[in-house]
Backbone as XML, in Angstrom:
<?xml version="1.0"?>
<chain id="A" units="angstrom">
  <residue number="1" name="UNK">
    <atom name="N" x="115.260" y="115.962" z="96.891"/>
    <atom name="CA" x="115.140" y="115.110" z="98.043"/>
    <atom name="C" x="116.518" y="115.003" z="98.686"/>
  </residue>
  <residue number="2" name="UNK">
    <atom name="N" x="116.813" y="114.835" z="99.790"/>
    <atom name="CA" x="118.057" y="114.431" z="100.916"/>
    <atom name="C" x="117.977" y="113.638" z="101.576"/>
  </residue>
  <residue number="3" name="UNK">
    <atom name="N" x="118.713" y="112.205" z="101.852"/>
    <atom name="CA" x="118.837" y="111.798" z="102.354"/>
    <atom name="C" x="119.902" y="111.518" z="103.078"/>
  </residue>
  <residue number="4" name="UNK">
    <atom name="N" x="120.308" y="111.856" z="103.807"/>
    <atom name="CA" x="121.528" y="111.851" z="105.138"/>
    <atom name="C" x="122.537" y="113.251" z="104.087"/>
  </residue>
  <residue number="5" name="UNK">
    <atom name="N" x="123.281" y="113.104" z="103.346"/>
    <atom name="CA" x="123.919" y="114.112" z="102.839"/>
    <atom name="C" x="123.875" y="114.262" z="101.134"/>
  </residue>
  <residue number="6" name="UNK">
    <atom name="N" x="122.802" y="112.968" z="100.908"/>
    <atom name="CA" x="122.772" y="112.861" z="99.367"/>
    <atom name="C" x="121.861" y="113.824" z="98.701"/>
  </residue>
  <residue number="7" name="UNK">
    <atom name="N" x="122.071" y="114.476" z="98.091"/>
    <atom name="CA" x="120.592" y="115.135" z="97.134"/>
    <atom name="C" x="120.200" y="114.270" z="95.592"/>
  </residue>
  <residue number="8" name="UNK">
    <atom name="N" x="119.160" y="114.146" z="95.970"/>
    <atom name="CA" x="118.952" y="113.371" z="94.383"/>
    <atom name="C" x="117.376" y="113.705" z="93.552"/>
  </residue>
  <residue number="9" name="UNK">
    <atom name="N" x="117.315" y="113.844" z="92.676"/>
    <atom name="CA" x="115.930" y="114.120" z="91.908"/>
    <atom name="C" x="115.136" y="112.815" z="92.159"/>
  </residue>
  <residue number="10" name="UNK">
    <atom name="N" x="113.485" y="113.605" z="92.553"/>
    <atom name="CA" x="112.468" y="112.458" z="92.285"/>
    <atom name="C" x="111.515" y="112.585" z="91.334"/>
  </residue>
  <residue number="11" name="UNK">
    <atom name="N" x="110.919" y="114.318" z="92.208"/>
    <atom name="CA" x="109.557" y="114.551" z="91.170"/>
    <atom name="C" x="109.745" y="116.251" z="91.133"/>
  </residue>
  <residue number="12" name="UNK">
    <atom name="N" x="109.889" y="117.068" z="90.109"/>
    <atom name="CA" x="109.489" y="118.419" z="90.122"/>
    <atom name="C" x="107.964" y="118.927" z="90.520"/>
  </residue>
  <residue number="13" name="UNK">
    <atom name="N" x="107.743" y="118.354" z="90.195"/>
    <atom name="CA" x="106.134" y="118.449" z="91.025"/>
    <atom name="C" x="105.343" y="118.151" z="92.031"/>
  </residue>
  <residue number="14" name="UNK">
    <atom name="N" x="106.252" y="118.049" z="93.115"/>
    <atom name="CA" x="106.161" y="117.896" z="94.477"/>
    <atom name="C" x="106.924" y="118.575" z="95.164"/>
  </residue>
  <residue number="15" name="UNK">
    <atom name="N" x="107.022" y="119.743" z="95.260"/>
    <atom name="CA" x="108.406" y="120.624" z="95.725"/>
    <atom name="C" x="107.568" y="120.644" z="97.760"/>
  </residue>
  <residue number="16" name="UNK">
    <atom name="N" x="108.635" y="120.529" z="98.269"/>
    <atom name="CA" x="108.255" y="120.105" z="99.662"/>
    <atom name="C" x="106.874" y="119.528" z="100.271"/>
  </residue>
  <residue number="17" name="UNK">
    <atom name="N" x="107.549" y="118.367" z="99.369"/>
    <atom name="CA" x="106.269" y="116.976" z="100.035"/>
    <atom name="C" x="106.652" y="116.127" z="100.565"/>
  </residue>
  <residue number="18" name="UNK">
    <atom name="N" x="106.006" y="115.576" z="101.273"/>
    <atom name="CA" x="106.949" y="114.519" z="102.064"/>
    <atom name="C" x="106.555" y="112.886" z="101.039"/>
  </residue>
  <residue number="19" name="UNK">
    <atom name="N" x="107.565" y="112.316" z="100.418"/>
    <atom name="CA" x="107.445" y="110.924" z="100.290"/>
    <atom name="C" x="107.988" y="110.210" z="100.882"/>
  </residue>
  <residue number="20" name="UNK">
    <atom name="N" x="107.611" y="108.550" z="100.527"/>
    <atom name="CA" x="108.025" y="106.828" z="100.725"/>
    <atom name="C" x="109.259" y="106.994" z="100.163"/>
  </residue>
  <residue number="21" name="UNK">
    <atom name="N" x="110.186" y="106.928" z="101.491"/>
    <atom name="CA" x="111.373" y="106.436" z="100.409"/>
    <atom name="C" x="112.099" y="105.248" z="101.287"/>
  </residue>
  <residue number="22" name="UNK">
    <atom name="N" x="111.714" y="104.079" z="100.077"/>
    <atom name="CA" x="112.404" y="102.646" z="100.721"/>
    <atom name="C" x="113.530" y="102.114" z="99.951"/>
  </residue>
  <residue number="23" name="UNK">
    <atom name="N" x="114.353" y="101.375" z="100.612"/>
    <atom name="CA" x="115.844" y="100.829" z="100.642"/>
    <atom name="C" x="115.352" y="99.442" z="100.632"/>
  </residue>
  <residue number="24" name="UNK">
    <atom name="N" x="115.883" y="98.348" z="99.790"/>
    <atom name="CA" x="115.977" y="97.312" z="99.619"/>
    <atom name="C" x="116.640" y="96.280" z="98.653"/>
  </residue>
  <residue number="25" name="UNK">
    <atom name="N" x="117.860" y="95.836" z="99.785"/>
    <atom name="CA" x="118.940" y="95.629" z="98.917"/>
    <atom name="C" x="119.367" y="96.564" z="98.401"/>
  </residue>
  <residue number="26" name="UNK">
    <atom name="N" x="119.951" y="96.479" z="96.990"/>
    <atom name="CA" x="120.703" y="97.892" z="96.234"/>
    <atom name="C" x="119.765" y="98.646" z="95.811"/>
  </residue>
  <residue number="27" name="UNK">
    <atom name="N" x="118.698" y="98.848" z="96.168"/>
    <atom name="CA" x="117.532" y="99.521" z="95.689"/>
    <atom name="C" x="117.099" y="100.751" z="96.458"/>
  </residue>
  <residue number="28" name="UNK">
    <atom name="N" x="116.912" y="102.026" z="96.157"/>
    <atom name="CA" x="116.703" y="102.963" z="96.861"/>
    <atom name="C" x="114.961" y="103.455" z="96.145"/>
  </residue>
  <residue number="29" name="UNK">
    <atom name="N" x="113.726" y="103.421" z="96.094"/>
    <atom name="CA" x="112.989" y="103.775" z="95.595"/>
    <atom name="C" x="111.680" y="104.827" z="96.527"/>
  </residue>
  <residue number="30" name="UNK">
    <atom name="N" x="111.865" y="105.925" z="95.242"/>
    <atom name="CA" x="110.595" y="106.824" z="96.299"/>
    <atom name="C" x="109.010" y="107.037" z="95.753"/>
  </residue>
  <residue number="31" name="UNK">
    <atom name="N" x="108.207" y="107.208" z="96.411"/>
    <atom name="CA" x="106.798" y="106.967" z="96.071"/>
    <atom name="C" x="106.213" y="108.001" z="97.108"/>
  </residue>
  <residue number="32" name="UNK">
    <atom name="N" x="104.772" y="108.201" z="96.335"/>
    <atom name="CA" x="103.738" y="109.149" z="96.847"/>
    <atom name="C" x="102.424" y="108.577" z="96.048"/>
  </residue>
  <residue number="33" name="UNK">
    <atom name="N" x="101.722" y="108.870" z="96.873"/>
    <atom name="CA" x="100.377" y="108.000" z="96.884"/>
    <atom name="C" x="100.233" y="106.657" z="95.973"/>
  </residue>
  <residue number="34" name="UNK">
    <atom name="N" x="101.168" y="105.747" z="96.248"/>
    <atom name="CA" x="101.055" y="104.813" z="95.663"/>
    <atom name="C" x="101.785" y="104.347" z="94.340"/>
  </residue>
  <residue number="35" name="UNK">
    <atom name="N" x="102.558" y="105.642" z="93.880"/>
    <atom name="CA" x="103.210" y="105.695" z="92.783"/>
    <atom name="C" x="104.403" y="106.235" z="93.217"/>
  </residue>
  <residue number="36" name="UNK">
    <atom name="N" x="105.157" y="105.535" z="91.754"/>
    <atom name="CA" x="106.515" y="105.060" z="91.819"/>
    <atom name="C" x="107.277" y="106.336" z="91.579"/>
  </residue>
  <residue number="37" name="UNK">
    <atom name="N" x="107.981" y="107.021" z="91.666"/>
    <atom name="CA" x="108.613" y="108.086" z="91.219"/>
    <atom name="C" x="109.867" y="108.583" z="90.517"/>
  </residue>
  <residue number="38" name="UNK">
    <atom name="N" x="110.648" y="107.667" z="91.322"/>
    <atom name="CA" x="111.732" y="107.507" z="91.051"/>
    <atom name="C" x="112.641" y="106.144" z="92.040"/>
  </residue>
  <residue number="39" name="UNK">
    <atom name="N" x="113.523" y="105.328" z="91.082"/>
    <atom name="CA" x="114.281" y="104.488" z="91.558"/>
    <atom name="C" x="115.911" y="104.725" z="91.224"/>
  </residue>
  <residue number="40" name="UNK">
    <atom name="N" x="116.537" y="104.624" z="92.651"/>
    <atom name="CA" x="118.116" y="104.353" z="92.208"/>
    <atom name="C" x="118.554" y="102.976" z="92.718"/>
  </residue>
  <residue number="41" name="UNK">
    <atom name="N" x="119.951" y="102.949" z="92.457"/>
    <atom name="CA" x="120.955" y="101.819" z="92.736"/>
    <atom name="C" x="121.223" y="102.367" z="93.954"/>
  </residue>
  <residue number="42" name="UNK">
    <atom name="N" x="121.805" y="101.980" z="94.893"/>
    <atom name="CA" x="122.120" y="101.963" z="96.074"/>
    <atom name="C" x="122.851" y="101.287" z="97.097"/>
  </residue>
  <residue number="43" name="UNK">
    <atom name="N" x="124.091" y="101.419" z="97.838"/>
    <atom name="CA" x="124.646" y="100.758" z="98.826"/>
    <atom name="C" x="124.095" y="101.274" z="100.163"/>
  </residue>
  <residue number="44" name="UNK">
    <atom name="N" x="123.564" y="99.975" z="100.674"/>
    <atom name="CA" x="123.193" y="100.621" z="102.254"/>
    <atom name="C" x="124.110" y="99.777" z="103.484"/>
  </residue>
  <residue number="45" name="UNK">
    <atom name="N" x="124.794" y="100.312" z="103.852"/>
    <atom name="CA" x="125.020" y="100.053" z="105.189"/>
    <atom name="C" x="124.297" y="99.099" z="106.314"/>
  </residue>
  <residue number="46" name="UNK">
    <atom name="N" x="124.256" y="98.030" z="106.535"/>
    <atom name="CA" x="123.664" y="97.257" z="107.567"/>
    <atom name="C" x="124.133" y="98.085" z="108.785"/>
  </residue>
  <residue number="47" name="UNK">
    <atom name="N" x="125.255" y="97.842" z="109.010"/>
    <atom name="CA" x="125.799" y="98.464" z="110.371"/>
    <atom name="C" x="125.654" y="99.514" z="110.790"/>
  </residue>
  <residue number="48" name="UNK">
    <atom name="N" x="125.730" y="99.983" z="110.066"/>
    <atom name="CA" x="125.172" y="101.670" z="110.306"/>
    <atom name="C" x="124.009" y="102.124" z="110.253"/>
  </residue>
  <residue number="49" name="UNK">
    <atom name="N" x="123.352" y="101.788" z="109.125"/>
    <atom name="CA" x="121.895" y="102.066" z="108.514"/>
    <atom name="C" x="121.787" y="103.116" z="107.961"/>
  </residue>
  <residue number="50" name="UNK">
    <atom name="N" x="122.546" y="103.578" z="107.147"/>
    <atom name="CA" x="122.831" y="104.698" z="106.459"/>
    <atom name="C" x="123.397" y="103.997" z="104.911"/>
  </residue>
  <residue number="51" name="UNK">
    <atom name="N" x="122.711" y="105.085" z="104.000"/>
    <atom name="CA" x="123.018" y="104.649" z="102.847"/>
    <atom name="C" x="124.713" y="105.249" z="102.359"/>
  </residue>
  <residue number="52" name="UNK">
    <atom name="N" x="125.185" y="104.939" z="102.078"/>
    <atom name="CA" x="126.549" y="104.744" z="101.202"/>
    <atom name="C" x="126.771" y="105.926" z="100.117"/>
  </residue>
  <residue number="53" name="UNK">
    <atom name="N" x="125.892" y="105.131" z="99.338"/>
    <atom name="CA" x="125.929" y="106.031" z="97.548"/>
    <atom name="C" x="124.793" y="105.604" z="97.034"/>
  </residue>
  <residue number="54" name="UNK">
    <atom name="N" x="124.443" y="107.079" z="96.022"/>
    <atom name="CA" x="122.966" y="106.505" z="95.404"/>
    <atom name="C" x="123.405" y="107.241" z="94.190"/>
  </residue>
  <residue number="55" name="UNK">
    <atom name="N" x="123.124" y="106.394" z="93.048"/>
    <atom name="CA" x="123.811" y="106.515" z="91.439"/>
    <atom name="C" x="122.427" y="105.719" z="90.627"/>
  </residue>
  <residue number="56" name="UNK">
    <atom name="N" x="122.678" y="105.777" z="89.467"/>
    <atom name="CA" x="121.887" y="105.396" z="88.596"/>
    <atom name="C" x="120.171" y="105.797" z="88.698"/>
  </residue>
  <residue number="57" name="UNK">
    <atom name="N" x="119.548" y="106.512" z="88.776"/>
    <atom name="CA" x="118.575" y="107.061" z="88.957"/>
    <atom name="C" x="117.429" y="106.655" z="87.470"/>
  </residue>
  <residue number="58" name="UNK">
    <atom name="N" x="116.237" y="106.067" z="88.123"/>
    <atom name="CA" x="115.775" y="105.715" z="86.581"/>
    <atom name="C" x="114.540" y="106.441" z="87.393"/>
  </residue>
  <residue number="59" name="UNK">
    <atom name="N" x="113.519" y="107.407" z="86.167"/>
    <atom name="CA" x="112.469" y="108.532" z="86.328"/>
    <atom name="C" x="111.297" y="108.176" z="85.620"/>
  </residue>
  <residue number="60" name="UNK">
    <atom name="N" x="110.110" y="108.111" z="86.532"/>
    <atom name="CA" x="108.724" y="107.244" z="85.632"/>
    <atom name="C" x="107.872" y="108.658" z="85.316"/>
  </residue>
  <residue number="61" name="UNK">
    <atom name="N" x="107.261" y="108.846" z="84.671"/>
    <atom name="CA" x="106.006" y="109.868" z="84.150"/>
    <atom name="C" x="105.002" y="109.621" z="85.285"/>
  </residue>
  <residue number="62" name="UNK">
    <atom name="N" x="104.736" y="110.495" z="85.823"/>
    <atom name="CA" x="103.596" y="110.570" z="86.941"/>
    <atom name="C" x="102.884" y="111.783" z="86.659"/>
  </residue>
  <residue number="63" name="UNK">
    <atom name="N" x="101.448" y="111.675" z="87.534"/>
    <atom name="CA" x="100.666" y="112.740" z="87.371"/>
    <atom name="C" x="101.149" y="114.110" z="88.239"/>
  </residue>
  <residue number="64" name="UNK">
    <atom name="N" x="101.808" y="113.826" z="88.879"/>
    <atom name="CA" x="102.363" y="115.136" z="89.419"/>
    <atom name="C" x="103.095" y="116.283" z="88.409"/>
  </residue>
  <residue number="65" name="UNK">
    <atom name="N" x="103.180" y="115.939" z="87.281"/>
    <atom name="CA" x="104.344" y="117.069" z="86.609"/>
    <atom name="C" x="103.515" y="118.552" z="87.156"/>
  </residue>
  <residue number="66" name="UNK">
    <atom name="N" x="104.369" y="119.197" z="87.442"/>
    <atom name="CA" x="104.070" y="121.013" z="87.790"/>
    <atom name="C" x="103.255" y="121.399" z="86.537"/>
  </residue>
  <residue number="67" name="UNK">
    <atom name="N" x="102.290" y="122.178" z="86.663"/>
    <atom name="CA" x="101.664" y="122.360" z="85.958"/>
    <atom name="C" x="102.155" y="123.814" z="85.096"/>
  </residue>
  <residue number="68" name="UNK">
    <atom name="N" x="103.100" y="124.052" z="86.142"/>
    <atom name="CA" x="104.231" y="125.903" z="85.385"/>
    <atom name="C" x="104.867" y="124.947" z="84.619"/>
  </residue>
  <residue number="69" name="UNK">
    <atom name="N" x="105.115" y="125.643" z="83.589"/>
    <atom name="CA" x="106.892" y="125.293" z="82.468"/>
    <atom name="C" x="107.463" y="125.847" z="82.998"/>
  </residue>
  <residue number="70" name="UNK">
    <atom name="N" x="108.830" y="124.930" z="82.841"/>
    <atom name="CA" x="110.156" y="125.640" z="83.110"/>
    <atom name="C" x="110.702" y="126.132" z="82.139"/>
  </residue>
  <residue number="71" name="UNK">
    <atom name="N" x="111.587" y="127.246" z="82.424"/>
    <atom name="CA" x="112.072" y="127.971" z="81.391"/>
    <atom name="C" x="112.906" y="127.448" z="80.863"/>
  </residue>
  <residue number="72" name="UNK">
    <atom name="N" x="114.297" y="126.601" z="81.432"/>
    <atom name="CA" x="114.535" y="125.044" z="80.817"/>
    <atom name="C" x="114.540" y="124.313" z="80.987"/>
  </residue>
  <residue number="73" name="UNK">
    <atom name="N" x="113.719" y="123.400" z="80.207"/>
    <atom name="CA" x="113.472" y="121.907" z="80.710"/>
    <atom name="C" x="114.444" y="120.802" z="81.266"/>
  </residue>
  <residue number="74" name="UNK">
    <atom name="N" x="114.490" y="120.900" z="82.507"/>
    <atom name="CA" x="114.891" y="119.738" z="83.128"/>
    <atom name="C" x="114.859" y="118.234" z="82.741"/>
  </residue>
  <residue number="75" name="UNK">
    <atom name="N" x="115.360" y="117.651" z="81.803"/>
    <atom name="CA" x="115.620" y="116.327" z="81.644"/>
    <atom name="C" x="115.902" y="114.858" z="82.928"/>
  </residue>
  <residue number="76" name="UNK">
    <atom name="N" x="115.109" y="114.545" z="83.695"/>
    <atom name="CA" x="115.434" y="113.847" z="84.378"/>
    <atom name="C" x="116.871" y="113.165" z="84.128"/>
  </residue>
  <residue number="77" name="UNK">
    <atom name="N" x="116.935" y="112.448" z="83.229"/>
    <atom name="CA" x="118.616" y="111.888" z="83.119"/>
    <atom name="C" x="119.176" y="112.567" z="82.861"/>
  </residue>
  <residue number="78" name="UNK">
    <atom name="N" x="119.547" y="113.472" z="83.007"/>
    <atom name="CA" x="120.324" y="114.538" z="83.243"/>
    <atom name="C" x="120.482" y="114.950" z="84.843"/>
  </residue>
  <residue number="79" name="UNK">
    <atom name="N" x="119.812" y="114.290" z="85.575"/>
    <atom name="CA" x="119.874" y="114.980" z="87.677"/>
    <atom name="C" x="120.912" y="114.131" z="87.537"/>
  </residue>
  <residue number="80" name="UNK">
    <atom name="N" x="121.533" y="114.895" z="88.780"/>
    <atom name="CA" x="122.687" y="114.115" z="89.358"/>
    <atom name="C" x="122.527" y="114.466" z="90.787"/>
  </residue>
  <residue number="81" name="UNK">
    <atom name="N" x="123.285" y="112.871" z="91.284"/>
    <atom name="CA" x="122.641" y="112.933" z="92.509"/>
    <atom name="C" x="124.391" y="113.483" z="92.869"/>
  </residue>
  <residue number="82" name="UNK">
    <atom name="N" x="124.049" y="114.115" z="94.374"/>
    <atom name="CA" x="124.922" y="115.037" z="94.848"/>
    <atom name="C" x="125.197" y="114.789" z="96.336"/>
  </residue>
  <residue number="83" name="UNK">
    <atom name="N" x="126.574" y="114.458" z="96.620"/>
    <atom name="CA" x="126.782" y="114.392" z="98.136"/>
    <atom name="C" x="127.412" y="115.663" z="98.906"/>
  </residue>
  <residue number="84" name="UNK">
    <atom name="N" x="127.136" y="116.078" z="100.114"/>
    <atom name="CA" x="127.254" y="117.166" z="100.959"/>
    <atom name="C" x="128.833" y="116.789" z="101.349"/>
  </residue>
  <residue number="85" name="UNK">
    <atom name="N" x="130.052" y="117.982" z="101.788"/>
    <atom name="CA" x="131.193" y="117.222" z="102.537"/>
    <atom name="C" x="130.458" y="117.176" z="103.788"/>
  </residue>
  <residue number="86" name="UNK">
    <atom name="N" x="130.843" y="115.974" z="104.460"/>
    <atom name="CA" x="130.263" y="116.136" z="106.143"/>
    <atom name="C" x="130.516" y="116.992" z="106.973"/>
  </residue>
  <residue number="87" name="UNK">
    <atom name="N" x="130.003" y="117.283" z="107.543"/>
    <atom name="CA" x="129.841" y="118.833" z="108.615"/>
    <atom name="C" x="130.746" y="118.579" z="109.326"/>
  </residue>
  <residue number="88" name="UNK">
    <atom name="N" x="131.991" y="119.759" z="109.445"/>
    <atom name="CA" x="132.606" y="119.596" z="110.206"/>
    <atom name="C" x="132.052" y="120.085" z="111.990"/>
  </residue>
  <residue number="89" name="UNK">
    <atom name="N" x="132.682" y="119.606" z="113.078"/>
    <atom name="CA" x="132.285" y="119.894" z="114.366"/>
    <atom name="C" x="133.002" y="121.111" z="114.891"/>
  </residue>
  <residue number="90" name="UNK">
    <atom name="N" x="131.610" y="122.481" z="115.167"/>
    <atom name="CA" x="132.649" y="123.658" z="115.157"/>
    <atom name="C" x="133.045" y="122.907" z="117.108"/>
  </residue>
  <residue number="91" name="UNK">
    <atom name="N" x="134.088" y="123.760" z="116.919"/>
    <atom name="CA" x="135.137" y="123.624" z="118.299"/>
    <atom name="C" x="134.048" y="124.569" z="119.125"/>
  </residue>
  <residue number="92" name="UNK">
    <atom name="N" x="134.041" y="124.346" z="120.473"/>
    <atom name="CA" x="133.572" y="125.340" z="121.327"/>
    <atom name="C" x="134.411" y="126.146" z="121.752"/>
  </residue>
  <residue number="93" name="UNK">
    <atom name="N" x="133.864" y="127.879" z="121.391"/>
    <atom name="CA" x="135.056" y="129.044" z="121.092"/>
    <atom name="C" x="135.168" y="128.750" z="123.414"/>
  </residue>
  <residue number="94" name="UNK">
    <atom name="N" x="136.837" y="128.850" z="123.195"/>
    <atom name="CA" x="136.724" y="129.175" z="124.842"/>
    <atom name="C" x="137.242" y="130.312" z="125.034"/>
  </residue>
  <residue number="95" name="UNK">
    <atom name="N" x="136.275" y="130.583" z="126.397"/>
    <atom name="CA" x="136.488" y="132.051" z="126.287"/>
    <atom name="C" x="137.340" y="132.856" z="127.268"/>
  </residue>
  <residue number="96" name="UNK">
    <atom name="N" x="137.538" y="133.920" z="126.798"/>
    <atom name="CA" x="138.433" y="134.443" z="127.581"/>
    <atom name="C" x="138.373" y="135.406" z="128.401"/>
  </residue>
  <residue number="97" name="UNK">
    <atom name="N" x="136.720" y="135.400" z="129.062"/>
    <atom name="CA" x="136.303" y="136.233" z="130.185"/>
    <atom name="C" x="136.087" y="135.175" z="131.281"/>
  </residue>
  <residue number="98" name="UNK">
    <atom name="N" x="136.691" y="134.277" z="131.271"/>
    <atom name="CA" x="136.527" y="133.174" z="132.765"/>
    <atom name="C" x="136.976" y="134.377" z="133.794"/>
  </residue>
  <residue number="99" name="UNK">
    <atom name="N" x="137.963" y="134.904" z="134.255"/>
    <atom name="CA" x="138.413" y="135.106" z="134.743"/>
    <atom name="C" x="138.612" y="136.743" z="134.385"/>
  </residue>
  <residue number="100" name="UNK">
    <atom name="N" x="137.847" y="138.118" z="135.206"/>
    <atom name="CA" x="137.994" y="139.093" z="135.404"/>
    <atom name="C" x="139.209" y="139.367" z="135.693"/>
  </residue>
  <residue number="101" name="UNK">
    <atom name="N" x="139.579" y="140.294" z="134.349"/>
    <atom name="CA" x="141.214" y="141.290" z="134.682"/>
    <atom name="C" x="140.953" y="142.673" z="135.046"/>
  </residue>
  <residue number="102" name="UNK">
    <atom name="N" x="141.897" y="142.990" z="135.908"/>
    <atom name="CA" x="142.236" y="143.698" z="136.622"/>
    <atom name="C" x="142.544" y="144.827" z="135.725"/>
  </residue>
  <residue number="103" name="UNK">
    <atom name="N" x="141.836" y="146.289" z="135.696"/>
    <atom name="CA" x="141.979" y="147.196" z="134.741"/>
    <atom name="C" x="142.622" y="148.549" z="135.640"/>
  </residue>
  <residue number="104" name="UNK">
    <atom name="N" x="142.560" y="148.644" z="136.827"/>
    <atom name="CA" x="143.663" y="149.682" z="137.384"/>
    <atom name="C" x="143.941" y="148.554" z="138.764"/>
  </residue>
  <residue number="105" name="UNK">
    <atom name="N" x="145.207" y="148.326" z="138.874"/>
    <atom name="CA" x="145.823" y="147.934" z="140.045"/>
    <atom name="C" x="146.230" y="149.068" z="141.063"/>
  </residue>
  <residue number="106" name="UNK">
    <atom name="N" x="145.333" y="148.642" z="142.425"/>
    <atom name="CA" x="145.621" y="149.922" z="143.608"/>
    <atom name="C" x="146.638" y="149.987" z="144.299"/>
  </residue>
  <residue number="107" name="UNK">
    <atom name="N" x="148.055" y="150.610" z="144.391"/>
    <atom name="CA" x="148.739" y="150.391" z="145.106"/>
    <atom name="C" x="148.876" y="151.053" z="146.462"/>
  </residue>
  <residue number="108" name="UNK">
    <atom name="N" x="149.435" y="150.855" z="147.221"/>
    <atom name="CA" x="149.267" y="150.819" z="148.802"/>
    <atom name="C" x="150.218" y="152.131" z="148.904"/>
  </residue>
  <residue number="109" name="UNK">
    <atom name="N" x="150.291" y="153.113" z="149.514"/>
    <atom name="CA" x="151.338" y="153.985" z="149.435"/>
    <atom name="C" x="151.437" y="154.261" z="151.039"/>
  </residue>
  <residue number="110" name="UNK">
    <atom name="N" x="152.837" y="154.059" z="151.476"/>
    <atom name="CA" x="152.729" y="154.379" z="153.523"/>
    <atom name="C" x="153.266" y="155.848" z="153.268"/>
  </residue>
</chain>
């Protein structure tokens, strides 16, 4: 899952699904059909409305587990949640055909 630049584990068995994911207070928690999936700790930003940091991750048994094995088992406490560096802003390349150069200059001969 991602949220603004965070990656964090919910469910292996939902690989591009869309869930509930609500913020309240230090609470970051995500859900799909009604069930709980996963909860973290969380700083959210009023002013901004963007979350901060998301740490402590606690993982419930749901009916979703993938029904493939993995070749190694993924331990939920073991995810770590992961922040992106922020994107830097590429520069706009300027260019250097504004202005047609002159590739034979004609000179005037009397």
């Amino acid at each position: 899952m991602t949220l603004h630049s965070y990656h964090f584990y919910v469910e292996q068995g939902l690989p591009q699904t869309r869930v509930w994911l609500w913020v309240y207070d230090e609470q970051l928690r995500a859900m799909f059909d009604q069930v709980v999936l996963a909860e973290y700790r969380c700083c959210y930003d009023r002013q901004t409305h963007q979350v901060r940091d998301i740490h402590d991750g606690v993982f419930y048994d749901t009916p979703f587990t993938s029904p493939q094995g993995l070749l190694i088992p993924l331990d939920p406490q073991d995810a770590e949640v992961v922040k992106r560096p922020p994107r830097v802003k590429k520069q706009p390349i300027k260019s250097l055909f504004h202005k047609q150069l002159v590739l034979f200059e004609q000179v005037l001969t009397a």
